[in-house]
Structures are given as structure tokens and as C-alpha cells.
N, C-alpha and C positions, 0 to 999 in steps of 0.2 A: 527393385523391391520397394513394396511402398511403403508410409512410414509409419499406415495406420493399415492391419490386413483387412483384408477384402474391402479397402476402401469403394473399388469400382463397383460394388456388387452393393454398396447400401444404396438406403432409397435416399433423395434428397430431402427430407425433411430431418433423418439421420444425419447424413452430412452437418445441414445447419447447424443442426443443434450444438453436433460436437464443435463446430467452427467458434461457435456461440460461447462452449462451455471455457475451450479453449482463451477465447479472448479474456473471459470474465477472470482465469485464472490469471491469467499476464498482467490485466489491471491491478486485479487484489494483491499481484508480488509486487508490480513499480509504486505501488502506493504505499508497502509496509517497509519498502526498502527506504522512501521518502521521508517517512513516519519515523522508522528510527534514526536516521540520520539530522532530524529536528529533535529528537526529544533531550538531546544534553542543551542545547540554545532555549529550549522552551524552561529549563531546569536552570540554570542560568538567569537568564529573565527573571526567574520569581524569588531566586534567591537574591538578587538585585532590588527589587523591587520592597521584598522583605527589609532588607537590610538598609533603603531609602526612608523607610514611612518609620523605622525605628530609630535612625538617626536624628529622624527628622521630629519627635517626640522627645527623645530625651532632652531638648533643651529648656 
């Protein structure tokens, strides 16, 4: 059974597309899994950074 029906029955330009749409969606997921997995170090970072240029004034 195939994993997409009547795959064999579309045209290729069908195919592509979905191969295409496919791919676009794999990207978009490895990249927000990427994303969130940076956003507490990116959050960090500024609260560091924050907390550097404030220390670094009160003297």
C-alpha cells in the first residue's frame, strides 16, 4: 500500500510538488525545533549582558 493514494496514478509535476511541499515542511519543523532549543541561551545571553553594562555603570 502506498503512503500517499493513487500516488502511481499522479502526473509528475504532482509528484514534485508534493515531494517539494514535503521537504519545505521537514525544514520548517528542524528549524523550529533548532529555534526553540536556542531561545533560553539567546535569553540568557541578554540577561547577562543586561546585567554586565549595569554593573558596569554603577560604579
Amino acid at each position: 500500500m502506498s503512503l500517499i493514494p493513487r500516488w502511481e496514478y499522479m502526473t509528475d509535476d504532482a509528484k514534485a510538488m508534493t515531494k517539494r511541499v514535503t521537504l519545505s515542511a521537514l525544514v520548517l519543523l528542524l528549524s523550529l525545533w533548532v529555534i526553540r532549543a536556542l531561545i533560553p541561551w539567546v535569553i540568557v545571553a541578554l540577561l547577562g549582558s543586561w546585567a554586565f553594562k549595569w554593573l558596569s555603570k554603577s560604579k
